[in-house]
C-alpha positions in Angstrom: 83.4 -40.5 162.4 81.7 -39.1 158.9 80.6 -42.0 157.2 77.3 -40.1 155.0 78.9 -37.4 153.4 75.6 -35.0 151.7 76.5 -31.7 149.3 73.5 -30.0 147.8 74.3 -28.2 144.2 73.5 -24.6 145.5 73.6 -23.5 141.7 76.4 -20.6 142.6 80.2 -20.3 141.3 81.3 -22.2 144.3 79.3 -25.4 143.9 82.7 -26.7 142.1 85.0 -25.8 145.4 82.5 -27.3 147.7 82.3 -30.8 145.7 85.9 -30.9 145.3 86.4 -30.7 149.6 83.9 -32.7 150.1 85.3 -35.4 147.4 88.8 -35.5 149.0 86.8 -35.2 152.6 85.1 -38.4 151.6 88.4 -40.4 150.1 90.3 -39.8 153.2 87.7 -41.2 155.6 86.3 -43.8 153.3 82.4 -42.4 153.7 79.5 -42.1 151.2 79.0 -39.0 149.1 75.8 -37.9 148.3 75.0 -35.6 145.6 71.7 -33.4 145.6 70.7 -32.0 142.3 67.8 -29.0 143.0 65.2 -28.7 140.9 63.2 -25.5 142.1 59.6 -25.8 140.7 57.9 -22.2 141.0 54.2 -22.7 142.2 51.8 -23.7 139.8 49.3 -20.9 138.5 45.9 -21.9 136.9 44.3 -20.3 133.8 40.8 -18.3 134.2 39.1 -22.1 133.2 41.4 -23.9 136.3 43.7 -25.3 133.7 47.8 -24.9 134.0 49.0 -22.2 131.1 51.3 -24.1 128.3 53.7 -21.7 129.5 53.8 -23.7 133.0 54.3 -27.0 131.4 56.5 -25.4 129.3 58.9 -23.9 131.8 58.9 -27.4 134.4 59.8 -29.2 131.3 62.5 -27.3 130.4 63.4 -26.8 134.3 63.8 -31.0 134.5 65.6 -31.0 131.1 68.5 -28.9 132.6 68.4 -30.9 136.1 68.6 -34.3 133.7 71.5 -32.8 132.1 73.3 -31.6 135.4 73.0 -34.7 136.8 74.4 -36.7 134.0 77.5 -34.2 134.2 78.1 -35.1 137.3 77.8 -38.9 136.8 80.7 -38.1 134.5 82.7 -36.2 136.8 82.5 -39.0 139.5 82.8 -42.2 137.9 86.8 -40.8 138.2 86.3 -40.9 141.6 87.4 -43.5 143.9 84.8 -42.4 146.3 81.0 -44.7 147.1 78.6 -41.5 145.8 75.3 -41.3 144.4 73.3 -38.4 142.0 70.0 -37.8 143.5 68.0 -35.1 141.7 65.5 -33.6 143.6 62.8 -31.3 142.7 60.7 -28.7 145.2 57.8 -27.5 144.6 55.8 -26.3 147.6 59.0 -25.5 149.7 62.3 -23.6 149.3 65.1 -26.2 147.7 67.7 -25.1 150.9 64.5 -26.9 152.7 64.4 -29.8 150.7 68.2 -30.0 151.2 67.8 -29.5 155.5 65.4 -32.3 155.1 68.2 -34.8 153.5 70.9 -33.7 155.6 68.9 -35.2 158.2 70.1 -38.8 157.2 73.5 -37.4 156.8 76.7 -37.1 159.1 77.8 -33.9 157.4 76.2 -31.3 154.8 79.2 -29.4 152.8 78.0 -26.4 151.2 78.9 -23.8 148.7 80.2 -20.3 150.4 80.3 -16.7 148.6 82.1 -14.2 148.1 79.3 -12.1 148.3 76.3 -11.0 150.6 74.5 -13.5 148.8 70.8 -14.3 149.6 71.1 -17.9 148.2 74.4 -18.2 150.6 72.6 -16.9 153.4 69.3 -19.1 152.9 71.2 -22.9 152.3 73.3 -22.3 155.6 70.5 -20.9 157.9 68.1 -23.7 156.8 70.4 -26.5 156.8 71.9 -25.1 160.2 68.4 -24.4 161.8 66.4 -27.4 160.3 68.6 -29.8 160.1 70.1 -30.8 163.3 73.0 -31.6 161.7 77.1 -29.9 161.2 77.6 -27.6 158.1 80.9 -27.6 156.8 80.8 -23.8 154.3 83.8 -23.9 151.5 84.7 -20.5 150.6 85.0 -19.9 146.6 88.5 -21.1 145.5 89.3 -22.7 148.3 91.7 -26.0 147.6 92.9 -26.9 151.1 93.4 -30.4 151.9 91.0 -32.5 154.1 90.7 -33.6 157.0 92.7 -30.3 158.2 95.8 -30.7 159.9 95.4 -27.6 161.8 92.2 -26.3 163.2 91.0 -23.3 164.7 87.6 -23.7 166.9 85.7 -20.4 169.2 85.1 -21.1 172.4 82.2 -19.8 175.0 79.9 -21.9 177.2 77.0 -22.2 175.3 74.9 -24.6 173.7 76.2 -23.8 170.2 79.8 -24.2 170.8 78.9 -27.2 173.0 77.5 -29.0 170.0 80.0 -27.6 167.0 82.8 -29.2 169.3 81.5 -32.4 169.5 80.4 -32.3 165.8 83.9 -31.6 165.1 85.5 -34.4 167.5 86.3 -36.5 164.3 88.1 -34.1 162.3 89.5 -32.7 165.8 91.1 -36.2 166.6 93.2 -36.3 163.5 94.4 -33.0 163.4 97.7 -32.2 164.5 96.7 -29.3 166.9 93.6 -27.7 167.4 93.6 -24.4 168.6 90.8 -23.3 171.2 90.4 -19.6 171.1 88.4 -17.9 174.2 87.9 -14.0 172.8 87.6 -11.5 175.6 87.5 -14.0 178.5 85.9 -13.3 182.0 87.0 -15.8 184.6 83.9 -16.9 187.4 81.5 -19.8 187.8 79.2 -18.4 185.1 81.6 -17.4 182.4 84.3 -19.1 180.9 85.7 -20.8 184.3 88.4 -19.6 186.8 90.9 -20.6 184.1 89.0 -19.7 180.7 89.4 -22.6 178.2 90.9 -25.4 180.5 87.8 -27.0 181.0 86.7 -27.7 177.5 90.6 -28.3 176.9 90.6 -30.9 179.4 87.5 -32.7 177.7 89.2 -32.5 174.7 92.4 -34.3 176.0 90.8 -37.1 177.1 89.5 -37.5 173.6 93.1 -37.8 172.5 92.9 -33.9 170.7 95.9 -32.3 171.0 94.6 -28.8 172.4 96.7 -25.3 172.5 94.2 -22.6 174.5 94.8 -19.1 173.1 92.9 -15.9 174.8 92.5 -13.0 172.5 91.5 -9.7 172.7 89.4 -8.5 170.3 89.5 -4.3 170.6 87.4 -2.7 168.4 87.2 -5.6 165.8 84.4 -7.9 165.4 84.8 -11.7 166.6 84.2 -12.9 163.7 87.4 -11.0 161.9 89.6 -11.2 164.7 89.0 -15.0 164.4 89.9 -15.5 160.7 92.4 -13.0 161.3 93.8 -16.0 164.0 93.5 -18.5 161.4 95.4 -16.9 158.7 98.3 -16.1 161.1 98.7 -19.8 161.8 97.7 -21.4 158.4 94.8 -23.0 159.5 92.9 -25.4 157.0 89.7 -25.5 159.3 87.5 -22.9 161.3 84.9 -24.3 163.9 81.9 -22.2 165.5 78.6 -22.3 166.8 76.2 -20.9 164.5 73.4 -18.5 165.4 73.6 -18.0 168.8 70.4 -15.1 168.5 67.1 -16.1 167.1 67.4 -16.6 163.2 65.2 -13.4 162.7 67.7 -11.1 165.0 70.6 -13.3 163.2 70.1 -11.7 159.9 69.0 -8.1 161.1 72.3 -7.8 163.4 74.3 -9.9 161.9 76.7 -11.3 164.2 79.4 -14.3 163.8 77.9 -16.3 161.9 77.2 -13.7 159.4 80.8 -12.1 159.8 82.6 -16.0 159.2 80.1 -16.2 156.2 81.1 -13.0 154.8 85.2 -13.2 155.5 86.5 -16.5 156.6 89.2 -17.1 153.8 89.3 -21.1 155.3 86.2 -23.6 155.4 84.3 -22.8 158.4 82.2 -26.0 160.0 79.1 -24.5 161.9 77.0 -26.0 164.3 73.5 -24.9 165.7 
């Protein structure tokens, strides 16, 4: 079960979606929110004597000034909340803030994250690093999106691989309270090495005995990318959850390809919980 609850203020539009899912996520299974304020710190230059310019000090000051005021917004915001949370600001200097923030997801259950409408680098860089670093499941709220939590109707891509091995299990929790959780093989090949003699039954089977209520549909997916034709499958149903293993290539040939990952990232109208 989620118990430690972590969302990292991504400073984009959808920070606001992504707090709001993760505060109804957190009322509903009675777990601890924690709030990460970044504080990104550009590297320190030194004058032609070795000392920092006064526009340095300057700039950090007025950098923590804003942090200081965005936490104390949301201390506002939750003390409405009937949720345990906490405001931790954080600031990075030597590394990227989406690093600082894959470093605290590792004492978390779940990391929920801001998504975009957009091809956005910031997008790109907080899911691949908190994906990649973290060991840990990233649930990615699309802007505007108000569904309830935990989902009552969940759609999760299936292949026999380490990635979709591990975003299943992430997912067991929210799996065992939905009221159906489609398993969708795409382009299935029966044998030993593919996706069985019966594609899907195995990992159906598993899921049974762990009281999901499973429904195995095989699609065809023609000229369209997987990644479409599986939000395309979630829209038709209504489906308040997408589940995926995330970056099945090498992170380098992840982001030159592009590939599910990138397509769910780019299209998935529904919150999409990735796992690496």
């Amino acid at each position: 079960m989620f118990k430690d609850l972590l969302v990292p203020m991504t400073g984009t539009p959808g920070d606001t979606d992504a707090l709001n899912m993760a505060i109804d996520l957190a009322t509903q299974l009675d777990a601890h929110l924690s709030i990460l304020e970044l504080v990104n710190l550009p590297m320190l230059t030194t004058g032609p004597w070795g000392l920092i310019p006064g526009d340095m000090v300057d700039l950090y000051k007025t950098l923590r000034q804003q942090g200081e005021r965005n936490v104390a917004a949301l201390k506002v915001r939750m003390e409405k909340e009937p949720v345990s949370s906490e405001i931790r600001i954080v600031e990075s200097l030597f590394v990227e803030p989406y690093q600082m923030a894959a470093h605290c997801a590792h004492y978390a259950d779940l990391t929920i994250v801001a998504g975009s409408v957009a091809d956005a680098a910031d997008t790109h860089a907080y899911v691949g690093s908190l994906l990649v670093e973290s060991g840990r499941p990233v649930l990615v709220v699309p802007p505007r999106c108000k569904l309830p939590m935990p989902p009552r109707r969940i759609v999760a891509a299936w292949k026999p691989t380490r990635e979709a091995t591990r975003a299943f299990h992430d997912a067991l929790p929210l799996f065992r309270t939905a009221d159906i959780v489609d398993v969708v093989v795409f382009n299935p090949t029966s044998g030993e090495r593919a996706d069985g003699e019966q594609p899907g039954a195995d990992i159906a089977t598993h899921l049974a005995r762990h009281g999901v209520n499973v429904n195995v549909v095989m699609l065809q997916t023609g000229n369209d990318s997987i990644g479409f034709a599986l939000n395309q499958h979630a829209e038709s149903i209504s489906a308040q959850l997408l589940v995926a293993g995330g970056y099945g290539h090498s992170r380098i040939r992840e982001w030159a390809l592009g590939g599910t990952t990138e397509d769910l990232l780019r299209e998935a109208s529904v919150p999409v919980l990735f796992s690496h």
